[in-house]
C-alpha positions in Angstrom: 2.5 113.0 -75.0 0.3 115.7 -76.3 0.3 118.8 -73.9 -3.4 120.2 -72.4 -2.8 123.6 -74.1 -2.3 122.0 -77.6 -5.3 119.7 -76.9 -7.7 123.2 -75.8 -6.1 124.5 -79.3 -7.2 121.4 -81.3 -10.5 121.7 -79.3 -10.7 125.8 -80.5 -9.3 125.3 -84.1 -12.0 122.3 -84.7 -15.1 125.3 -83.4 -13.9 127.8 -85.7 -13.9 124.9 -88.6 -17.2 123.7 -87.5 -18.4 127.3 -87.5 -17.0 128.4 -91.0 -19.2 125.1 -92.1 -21.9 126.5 -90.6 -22.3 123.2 -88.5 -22.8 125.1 -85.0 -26.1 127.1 -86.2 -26.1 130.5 -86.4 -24.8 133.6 -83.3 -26.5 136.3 -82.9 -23.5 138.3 -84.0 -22.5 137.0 -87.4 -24.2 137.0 -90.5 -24.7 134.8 -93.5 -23.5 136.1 -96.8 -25.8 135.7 -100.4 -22.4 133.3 -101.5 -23.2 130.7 -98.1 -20.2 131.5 -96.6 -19.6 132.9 -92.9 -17.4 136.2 -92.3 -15.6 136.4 -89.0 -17.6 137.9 -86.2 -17.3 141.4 -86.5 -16.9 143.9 -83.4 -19.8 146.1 -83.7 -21.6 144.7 -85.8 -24.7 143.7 -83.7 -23.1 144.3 -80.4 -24.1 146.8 -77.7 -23.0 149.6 -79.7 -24.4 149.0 -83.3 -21.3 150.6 -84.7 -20.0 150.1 -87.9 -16.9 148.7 -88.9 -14.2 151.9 -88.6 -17.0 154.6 -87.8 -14.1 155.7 -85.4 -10.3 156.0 -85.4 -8.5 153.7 -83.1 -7.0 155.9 -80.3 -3.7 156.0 -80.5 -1.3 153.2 -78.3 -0.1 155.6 -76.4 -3.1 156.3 -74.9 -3.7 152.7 -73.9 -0.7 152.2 -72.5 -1.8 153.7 -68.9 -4.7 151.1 -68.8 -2.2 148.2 -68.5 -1.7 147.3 -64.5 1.2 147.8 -62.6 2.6 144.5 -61.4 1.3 143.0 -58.2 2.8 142.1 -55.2 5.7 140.1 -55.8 5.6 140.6 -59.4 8.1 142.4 -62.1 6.4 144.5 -64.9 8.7 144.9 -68.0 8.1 148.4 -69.9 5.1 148.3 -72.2 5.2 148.3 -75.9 2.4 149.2 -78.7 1.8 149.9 -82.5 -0.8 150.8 -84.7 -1.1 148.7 -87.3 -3.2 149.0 -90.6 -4.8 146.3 -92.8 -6.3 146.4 -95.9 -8.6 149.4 -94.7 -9.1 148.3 -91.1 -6.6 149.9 -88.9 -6.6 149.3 -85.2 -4.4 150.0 -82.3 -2.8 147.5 -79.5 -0.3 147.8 -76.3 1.1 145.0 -74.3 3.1 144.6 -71.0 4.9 141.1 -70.1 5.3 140.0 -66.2 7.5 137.7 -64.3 7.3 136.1 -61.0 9.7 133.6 -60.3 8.9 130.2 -63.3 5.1 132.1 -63.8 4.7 134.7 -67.0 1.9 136.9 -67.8 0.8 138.9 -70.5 -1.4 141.5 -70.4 -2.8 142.6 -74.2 -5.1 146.4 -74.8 -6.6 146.6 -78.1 -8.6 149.3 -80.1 -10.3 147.2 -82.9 -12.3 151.0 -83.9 -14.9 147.8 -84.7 -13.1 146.2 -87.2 -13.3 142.0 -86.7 -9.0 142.2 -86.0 -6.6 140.9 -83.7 -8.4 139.0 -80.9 -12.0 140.3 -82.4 -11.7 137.9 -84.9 -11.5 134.4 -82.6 -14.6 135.9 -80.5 -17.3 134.6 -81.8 -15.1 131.2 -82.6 -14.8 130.5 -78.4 -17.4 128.4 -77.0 -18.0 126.4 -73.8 -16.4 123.7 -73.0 -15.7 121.6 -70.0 -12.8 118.6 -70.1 -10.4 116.5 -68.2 -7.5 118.8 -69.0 -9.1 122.1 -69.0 -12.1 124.2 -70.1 -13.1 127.3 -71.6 -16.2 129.3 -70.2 -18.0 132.3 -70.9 -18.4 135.0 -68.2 -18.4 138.7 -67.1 -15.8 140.7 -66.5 -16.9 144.2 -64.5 -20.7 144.1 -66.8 -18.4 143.4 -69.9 -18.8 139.7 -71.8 -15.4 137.5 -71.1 -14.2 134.3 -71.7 -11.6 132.3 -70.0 -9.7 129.5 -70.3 -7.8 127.0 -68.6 -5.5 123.7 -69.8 -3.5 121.5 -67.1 -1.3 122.4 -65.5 -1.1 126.1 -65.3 -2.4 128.1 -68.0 -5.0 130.6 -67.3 -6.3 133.1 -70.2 -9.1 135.5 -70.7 -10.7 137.7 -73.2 -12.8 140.9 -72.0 -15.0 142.7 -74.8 -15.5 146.3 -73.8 -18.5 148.1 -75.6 -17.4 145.7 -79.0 -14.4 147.7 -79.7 -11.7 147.3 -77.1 -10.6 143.6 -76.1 -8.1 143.4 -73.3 -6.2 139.4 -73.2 -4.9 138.5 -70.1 -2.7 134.9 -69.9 -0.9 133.3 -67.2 1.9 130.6 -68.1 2.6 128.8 -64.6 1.0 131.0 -62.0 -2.3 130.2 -60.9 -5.9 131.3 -61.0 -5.5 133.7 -58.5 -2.5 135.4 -60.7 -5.0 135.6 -63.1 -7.7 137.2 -61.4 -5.6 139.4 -59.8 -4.4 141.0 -63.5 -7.9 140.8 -65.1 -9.2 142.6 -62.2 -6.1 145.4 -62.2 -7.8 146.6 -65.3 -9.6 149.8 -65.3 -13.0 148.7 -67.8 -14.7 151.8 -67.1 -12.0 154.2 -68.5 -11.3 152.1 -71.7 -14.9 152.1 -72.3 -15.4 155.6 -72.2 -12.2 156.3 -74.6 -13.5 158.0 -77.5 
């Protein structure tokens, strides 16, 4: 039996093939190129900021690493880790912090994309609405910032919150429930990532 989470991935993997076809239209935040193919959305780009691609250096982890919660009640935070990591010429910045509570797992994920289309930047603009028997994902806000979440049967929550088209924090949930997920995503202070500089 095929499990809801790989059936949400299928669901995902066959948008971002449909998108790189150009069978979805076109979103207001990627481009055509002269050649007829689609780039990956890039943070930035057209977003709320109009910043190019690297017209800032990532901060460095360290400095995300007080934005991820402390665990909630009944929760056990492990210690954090980060890098910064460079690609080609894109170089971004990320932190992450697991959590435990008895079977449940979460994950909470900071990044500084310095408006390069990397790490979770790049599935973005692939995420679309979607509503199913086994799950769903949606597109919402997240304290004034763009978010999507997700959900497959039987316990797996996720979301993705775009602050000012450079930072991106990931929240999952393996086994809790959608109040273990609110209580993370909201856990997050939004206003002091977006006025990291």
């Amino acid at each position: 039996m095929i499990s809801s989470a790989v059936i949400l991935g299928l669901f995902a993997l066959l948008a971002l093939c449909l998108m790189t076809t150009g069978c979805t239209g076109t979103s207001d935040t990627t481009d055509e190129t002269s050649s007829g193919t689609t780039p990956t959305a890039t943070a930035g780009a057209t977003g709320v900021s109009g910043a190019a691609k690297g017209s800032v250096t990532a901060v460095p982890f360290t400095a995300l690493i007080p934005f991820l919660p402390d665990a909630p009640a009944g929760w056990t935070a492990e210690d954090p880790v980060g890098a910064s990591t460079t690609i080609e010429d894109a170089q971004w910045t990320w932190v992450s912090r697991d959590y435990s509570k008895d079977d449940a797992r979460a994950t909470v994920v900071i990044q500084d994309s310095a408006y390069y289309d990397v790490g979770y930047w790049e599935i973005w603009n692939s995420l679309f609405s979607i509503e199913t028997t086994e799950g769903y994902y949606r597109r919402g806000t997240v304290s004034g910032h763009p978010s999507w979440e997700s959900f497959s049967k039987p316990d797996s929550y996720g979301t993705w919150v775009g602050v000012n088209d450079r930072f991106m924090v990931y929240v999952s949930v393996e086994g809790g429930s959608k109040q273990d997920l609110d209580a993370f995503v909201n856990a997050v202070n939004y206003g002091g990532l977006a006025n990291l500089k």
